[in-house]
N, C-alpha and C positions, 0 to 999 in steps of 0.2 A: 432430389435435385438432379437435374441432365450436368452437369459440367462437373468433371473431378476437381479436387481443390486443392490450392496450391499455398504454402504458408509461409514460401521464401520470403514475401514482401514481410513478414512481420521485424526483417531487422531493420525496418524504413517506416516508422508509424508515420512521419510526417505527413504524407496523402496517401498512404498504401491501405489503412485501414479503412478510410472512409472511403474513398476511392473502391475497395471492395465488397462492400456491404454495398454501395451503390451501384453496383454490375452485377452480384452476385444475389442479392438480398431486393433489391428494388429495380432490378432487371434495367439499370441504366440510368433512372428519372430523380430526380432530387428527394431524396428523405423527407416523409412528410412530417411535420410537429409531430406527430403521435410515435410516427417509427422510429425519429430521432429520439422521444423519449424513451421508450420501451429499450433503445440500445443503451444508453445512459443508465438508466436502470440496471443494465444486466452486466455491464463496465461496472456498476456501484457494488453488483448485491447480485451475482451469479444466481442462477434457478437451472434445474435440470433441465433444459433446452436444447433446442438447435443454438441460437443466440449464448446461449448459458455455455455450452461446447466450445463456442467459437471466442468465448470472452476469456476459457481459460487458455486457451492457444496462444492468443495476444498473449495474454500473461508470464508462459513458459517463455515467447519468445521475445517480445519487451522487454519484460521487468528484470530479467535476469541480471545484466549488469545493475541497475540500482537496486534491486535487492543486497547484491554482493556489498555493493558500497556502504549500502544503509546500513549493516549490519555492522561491516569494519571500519569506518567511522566515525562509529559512539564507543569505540575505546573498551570493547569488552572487555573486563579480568575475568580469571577461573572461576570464583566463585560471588560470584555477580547473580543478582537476578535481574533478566531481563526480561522487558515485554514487544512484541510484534502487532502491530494492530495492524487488521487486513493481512494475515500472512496468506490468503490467497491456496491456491497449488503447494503453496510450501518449502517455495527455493529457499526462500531467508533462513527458514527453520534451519536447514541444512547447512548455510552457513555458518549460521551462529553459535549453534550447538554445539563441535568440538572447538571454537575458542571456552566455554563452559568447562573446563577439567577439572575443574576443585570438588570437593565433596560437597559445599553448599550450591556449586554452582547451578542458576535452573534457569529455564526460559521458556514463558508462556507467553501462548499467544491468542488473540480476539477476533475473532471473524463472523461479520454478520450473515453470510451465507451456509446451510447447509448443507448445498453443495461443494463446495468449496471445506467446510470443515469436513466431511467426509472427504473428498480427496485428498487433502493434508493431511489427515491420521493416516491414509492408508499410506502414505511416500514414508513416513515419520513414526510409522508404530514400532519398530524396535526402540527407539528414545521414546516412546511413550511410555514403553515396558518397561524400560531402566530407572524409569521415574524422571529422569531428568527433562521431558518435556512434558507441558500440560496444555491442552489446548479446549478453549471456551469458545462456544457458541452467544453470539452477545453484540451487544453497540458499544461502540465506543462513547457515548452521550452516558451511559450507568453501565461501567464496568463492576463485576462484583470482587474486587480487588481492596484491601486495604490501605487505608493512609499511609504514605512515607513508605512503601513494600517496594516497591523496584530503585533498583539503581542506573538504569540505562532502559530507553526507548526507542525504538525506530519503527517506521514503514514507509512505503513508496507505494507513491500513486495513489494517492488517499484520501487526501482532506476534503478536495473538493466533491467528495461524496457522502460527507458528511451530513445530516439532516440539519444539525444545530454548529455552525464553525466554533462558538465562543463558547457552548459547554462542552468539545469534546478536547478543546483546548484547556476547559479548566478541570477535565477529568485527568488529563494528562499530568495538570500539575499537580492534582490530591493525590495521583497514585503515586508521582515519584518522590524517592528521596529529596532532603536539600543537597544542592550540588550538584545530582544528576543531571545527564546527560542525555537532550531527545535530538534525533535526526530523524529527517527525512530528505528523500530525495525523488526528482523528478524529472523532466524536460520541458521547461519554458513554453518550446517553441511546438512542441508536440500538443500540450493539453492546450493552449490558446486555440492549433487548429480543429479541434474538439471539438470547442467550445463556438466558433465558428460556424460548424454543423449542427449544432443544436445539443449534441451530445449531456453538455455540461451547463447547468442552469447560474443564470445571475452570474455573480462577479465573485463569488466565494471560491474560483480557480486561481484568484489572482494572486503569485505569493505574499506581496502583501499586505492581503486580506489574512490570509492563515497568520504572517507575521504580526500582526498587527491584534491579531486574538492572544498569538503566544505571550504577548508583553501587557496585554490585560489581563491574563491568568497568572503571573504572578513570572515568569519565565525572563531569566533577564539575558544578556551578550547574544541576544537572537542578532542573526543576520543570516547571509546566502552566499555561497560561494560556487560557483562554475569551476568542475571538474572535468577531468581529459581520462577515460579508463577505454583503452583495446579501440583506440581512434574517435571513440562515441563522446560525447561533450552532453554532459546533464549539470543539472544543480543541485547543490544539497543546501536543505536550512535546517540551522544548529539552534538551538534554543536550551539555557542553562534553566535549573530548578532552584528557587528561591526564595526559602522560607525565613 
Protein backbone atom coordinates (compact mmCIF):
# COMPACT_ATOMS: atom_id res chain seq x y z
CA UNK A 1 0.00 0.00 0.00
CA UNK A 2 1.54 3.79 -0.80
CA UNK A 3 -0.03 5.61 2.21
CA UNK A 4 1.13 4.84 6.01
CA UNK A 5 -1.73 3.95 8.30
CA UNK A 6 -3.10 5.54 10.71
CA UNK A 7 -5.41 3.87 13.65
CA UNK A 8 -6.32 6.91 15.81
CA UNK A 9 -9.87 6.82 14.14
CA UNK A 10 -10.57 3.45 15.70
CA UNK A 11 -11.72 5.24 19.01
CA UNK A 12 -14.70 6.70 16.44
CA UNK A 13 -16.12 3.51 14.63
CA UNK A 14 -19.16 5.66 13.93
CA UNK A 15 -17.92 6.62 10.24
CA UNK A 16 -14.06 6.25 10.88
CA UNK A 17 -14.08 2.53 9.90
CA UNK A 18 -16.08 2.58 6.82
CA UNK A 19 -14.96 5.83 5.93
CA UNK A 20 -11.50 4.12 5.90
CA UNK A 21 -11.73 1.09 4.00
CA UNK A 22 -13.40 3.45 1.56
CA UNK A 23 -10.07 5.70 0.98
CA UNK A 24 -7.86 3.20 2.00
CA UNK A 25 -9.26 -0.15 0.58
CA UNK A 26 -11.59 1.12 -2.28
CA UNK A 27 -9.46 4.11 -3.18
CA UNK A 28 -12.44 6.55 -2.35
CA UNK A 29 -15.64 4.84 -4.35
CA UNK A 30 -18.51 3.22 -2.73
CA UNK A 31 -17.94 -0.65 -1.38
CA UNK A 32 -19.06 -2.79 -3.91
CA UNK A 33 -21.68 -5.91 -2.60
CA UNK A 34 -18.89 -8.32 -2.91
CA UNK A 35 -16.20 -6.05 -0.95
CA UNK A 36 -18.79 -5.08 1.50
CA UNK A 37 -19.14 -8.73 1.97
CA UNK A 38 -15.85 -10.06 2.03
CA UNK A 39 -15.23 -7.01 5.04
CA UNK A 40 -18.23 -8.41 6.98
CA UNK A 41 -16.95 -11.67 6.58
CA UNK A 42 -13.62 -10.91 8.07
CA UNK A 43 -15.45 -8.47 11.05
CA UNK A 44 -17.31 -12.06 11.41
CA UNK A 45 -14.54 -14.64 11.13
CA UNK A 46 -10.94 -13.04 10.87
CA UNK A 47 -8.49 -15.09 8.12
CA UNK A 48 -4.78 -14.28 7.96
CA UNK A 49 -5.17 -11.17 5.64
CA UNK A 50 -4.57 -7.69 4.95
CA UNK A 51 -8.44 -7.25 5.82
CA UNK A 52 -7.97 -10.21 8.57
CA UNK A 53 -5.02 -7.64 10.11
CA UNK A 54 -7.07 -4.77 9.95
CA UNK A 55 -10.16 -6.51 11.56
CA UNK A 56 -8.08 -7.20 14.52
CA UNK A 57 -6.89 -3.52 14.91
CA UNK A 58 -10.70 -2.50 15.10
CA UNK A 59 -10.98 -5.08 17.63
CA UNK A 60 -7.89 -3.97 19.95
CA UNK A 61 -9.22 -0.59 19.56
CA UNK A 62 -13.06 -0.78 19.70
CA UNK A 63 -13.88 -3.55 21.68
CA UNK A 64 -11.80 -2.74 24.47
CA UNK A 65 -14.20 -0.94 26.62
CA UNK A 66 -17.10 -3.59 25.93
CA UNK A 67 -15.03 -6.29 26.31
CA UNK A 68 -14.21 -4.84 29.83
CA UNK A 69 -17.90 -4.24 30.50
CA UNK A 70 -18.96 -7.59 29.25
CA UNK A 71 -16.89 -9.35 31.28
CA UNK A 72 -17.64 -7.31 34.62
CA UNK A 73 -21.24 -7.21 34.30
CA UNK A 74 -22.13 -10.78 34.42
CA UNK A 75 -21.11 -10.76 37.97
CA UNK A 76 -18.01 -13.08 38.00
CA UNK A 77 -17.24 -15.12 41.38
CA UNK A 78 -13.88 -16.79 42.01
CA UNK A 79 -14.80 -19.95 41.23
CA UNK A 80 -17.29 -19.55 38.45
CA UNK A 81 -17.02 -21.20 35.10
CA UNK A 82 -17.22 -18.95 32.59
CA UNK A 83 -17.61 -18.82 28.75
CA UNK A 84 -16.53 -15.94 26.17
CA UNK A 85 -17.70 -16.55 22.77
CA UNK A 86 -15.89 -14.64 20.03
CA UNK A 87 -13.01 -13.78 22.51
CA UNK A 88 -11.40 -12.26 19.38
CA UNK A 89 -7.38 -10.86 20.33
CA UNK A 90 -8.29 -11.74 23.79
CA UNK A 91 -8.96 -8.54 25.76
CA UNK A 92 -12.01 -10.12 27.71
CA UNK A 93 -9.80 -13.18 28.42
CA UNK A 94 -7.57 -10.83 30.28
CA UNK A 95 -10.29 -9.30 32.06
CA UNK A 96 -12.00 -11.91 33.30
CA UNK A 97 -9.40 -14.20 34.23
CA UNK A 98 -8.15 -12.65 37.65
CA UNK A 99 -11.78 -11.97 38.70
CA UNK A 100 -11.51 -16.32 38.51
CA UNK A 101 -9.23 -16.71 42.01
CA UNK A 102 -10.94 -19.85 43.42
CA UNK A 103 -9.41 -23.20 42.75
CA UNK A 104 -12.52 -24.16 40.60
CA UNK A 105 -12.55 -20.98 39.04
CA UNK A 106 -11.96 -21.38 34.83
CA UNK A 107 -12.87 -19.68 31.83
CA UNK A 108 -13.25 -20.81 28.29
CA UNK A 109 -13.54 -19.36 25.42
CA UNK A 110 -15.11 -20.08 21.49
CA UNK A 111 -13.88 -18.57 18.65
CA UNK A 112 -14.52 -19.31 15.08
CA UNK A 113 -11.41 -17.92 13.65
CA UNK A 114 -8.08 -19.40 13.58
CA UNK A 115 -6.70 -16.59 13.46
CA UNK A 116 -7.72 -15.00 16.04
CA UNK A 117 -7.46 -18.31 18.34
CA UNK A 118 -3.88 -18.34 17.56
CA UNK A 119 -3.53 -14.70 18.58
CA UNK A 120 -5.51 -15.15 21.84
CA UNK A 121 -3.37 -18.28 23.00
CA UNK A 122 -0.43 -16.28 22.26
CA UNK A 123 -1.57 -12.87 24.69
CA UNK A 124 -3.06 -15.69 27.06
CA UNK A 125 -0.63 -18.64 27.18
CA UNK A 126 0.62 -18.26 30.62
CA UNK A 127 -3.41 -18.87 31.84
CA UNK A 128 -3.44 -21.40 29.42
CA UNK A 129 -0.50 -23.12 31.33
CA UNK A 130 -1.96 -22.61 34.61
CA UNK A 131 -4.82 -24.46 33.49
CA UNK A 132 -7.11 -21.93 34.25
CA UNK A 133 -7.98 -20.89 30.75
CA UNK A 134 -9.02 -23.08 27.86
CA UNK A 135 -9.63 -21.83 24.63
CA UNK A 136 -11.75 -23.79 21.46
CA UNK A 137 -11.62 -23.37 18.15
CA UNK A 138 -15.54 -23.80 17.09
CA UNK A 139 -19.11 -22.14 16.35
CA UNK A 140 -21.11 -20.96 18.55
CA UNK A 141 -24.31 -22.85 16.70
CA UNK A 142 -22.41 -26.70 18.28
CA UNK A 143 -20.31 -25.76 21.06
CA UNK A 144 -18.65 -28.91 22.35
CA UNK A 145 -19.55 -27.98 25.91
CA UNK A 146 -21.78 -29.72 28.27
CA UNK A 147 -25.39 -29.28 29.53
CA UNK A 148 -25.75 -26.92 32.55
CA UNK A 149 -21.54 -26.44 32.72
CA UNK A 150 -21.17 -22.76 32.79
CA UNK A 151 -22.27 -20.22 35.21
CA UNK A 152 -21.80 -17.03 33.50
CA UNK A 153 -21.46 -15.83 29.56
CA UNK A 154 -20.48 -12.98 27.92
CA UNK A 155 -19.20 -11.39 24.33
CA UNK A 156 -19.37 -8.25 22.33
CA UNK A 157 -19.76 -7.54 19.10
CA UNK A 158 -21.14 -10.85 18.05
CA UNK A 159 -24.52 -12.01 17.41
CA UNK A 160 -24.98 -10.48 14.48
CA UNK A 161 -22.48 -12.71 12.86
CA UNK A 162 -23.85 -15.46 13.77
CA UNK A 163 -24.93 -17.92 10.90
CA UNK A 164 -28.12 -19.33 12.78
CA UNK A 165 -29.50 -16.21 15.66
CA UNK A 166 -31.96 -18.73 17.33
CA UNK A 167 -29.54 -21.83 17.54
CA UNK A 168 -26.60 -19.98 18.91
CA UNK A 169 -29.20 -18.43 21.27
CA UNK A 170 -30.34 -21.88 22.26
CA UNK A 171 -26.68 -23.12 22.57
CA UNK A 172 -26.22 -20.45 24.90
CA UNK A 173 -29.12 -21.72 26.93
CA UNK A 174 -28.09 -25.65 26.98
CA UNK A 175 -24.72 -24.67 28.06
CA UNK A 176 -25.66 -22.47 30.93
CA UNK A 177 -26.43 -23.24 34.21
CA UNK A 178 -30.24 -22.42 35.54
CA UNK A 179 -29.91 -19.01 36.90
CA UNK A 180 -27.04 -17.95 34.96
CA UNK A 181 -26.01 -15.08 33.85
CA UNK A 182 -25.41 -14.04 29.87
CA UNK A 183 -24.24 -10.41 28.73
CA UNK A 184 -23.46 -8.92 25.90
CA UNK A 185 -22.53 -5.69 24.92
CA UNK A 186 -22.38 -3.33 21.93
CA UNK A 187 -23.00 0.05 20.15
CA UNK A 188 -26.42 0.65 18.64
CA UNK A 189 -25.62 3.28 16.77
CA UNK A 190 -22.11 1.78 15.55
CA UNK A 191 -23.29 -1.74 14.03
CA UNK A 192 -26.68 0.08 12.48
CA UNK A 193 -23.96 2.10 10.61
CA UNK A 194 -22.43 -1.15 9.49
CA UNK A 195 -25.11 -2.50 8.55
CA UNK A 196 -25.78 0.65 6.40
CA UNK A 197 -22.80 -0.28 4.47
CA UNK A 198 -23.46 -3.49 3.68
CA UNK A 199 -21.14 -4.77 6.20
CA UNK A 200 -23.81 -6.72 8.22
CA UNK A 201 -26.51 -8.87 6.46
CA UNK A 202 -30.52 -8.86 7.11
CA UNK A 203 -31.95 -7.48 10.29
CA UNK A 204 -30.29 -10.34 12.71
CA UNK A 205 -28.13 -6.92 13.96
CA UNK A 206 -31.13 -5.65 15.32
CA UNK A 207 -31.02 -6.08 19.23
CA UNK A 208 -34.20 -7.16 19.10
CA UNK A 209 -33.77 -9.82 16.95
CA UNK A 210 -30.87 -11.34 19.22
CA UNK A 211 -33.62 -10.48 22.13
CA UNK A 212 -36.06 -11.82 20.90
CA UNK A 213 -34.18 -15.33 20.17
CA UNK A 214 -32.86 -15.02 23.84
CA UNK A 215 -36.49 -15.49 25.17
CA UNK A 216 -37.25 -18.27 22.80
CA UNK A 217 -34.39 -20.18 24.07
CA UNK A 218 -35.58 -20.43 27.21
CA UNK A 219 -33.72 -17.06 28.77
CA UNK A 220 -35.90 -15.06 30.81
CA UNK A 221 -35.41 -10.95 32.52
CA UNK A 222 -33.75 -10.29 29.02
CA UNK A 223 -33.63 -6.76 28.33
CA UNK A 224 -30.95 -3.66 27.24
CA UNK A 225 -29.55 -1.28 29.12
CA UNK A 226 -27.35 1.89 27.80
CA UNK A 227 -24.21 2.42 29.66
CA UNK A 228 -21.68 5.43 30.29
CA UNK A 229 -17.91 3.89 30.80
CA UNK A 230 -14.59 6.55 30.19
CA UNK A 231 -17.20 9.15 28.23
CA UNK A 232 -18.07 6.17 25.50
CA UNK A 233 -22.07 5.22 25.75
CA UNK A 234 -22.65 1.47 24.47
CA UNK A 235 -25.46 -1.00 25.46
CA UNK A 236 -25.48 -4.16 27.18
CA UNK A 237 -28.26 -6.94 26.92
CA UNK A 238 -28.66 -9.13 30.08
CA UNK A 239 -30.43 -12.29 29.50
CA UNK A 240 -31.12 -14.81 32.71
CA UNK A 241 -30.92 -18.90 32.26
CA UNK A 242 -34.12 -20.68 32.84
CA UNK A 243 -34.51 -24.04 33.36
Amino acid sequence: MRHAWNFSFFHDFDTSWCNFLSTRLFHGSTPTAMLSSRVGQQLGCPTKSLMGWLASKFFKWHNEILEENAAKLCGIRPDDAVLEVGYGPGLGLLVAAPLLSGPKGKLIGVDCSEYMYKMASEKVKDLIMSGKVTLHLGRVEAMPFDDSSMDKVYHCNCYYFWSDLKAGASELHRVMKPGGLMVTTLQVKSVAFAASKGFLKGDSWRPEMYMEALRAAGFTNVKMESRVDKGITFQAIFGTSSK
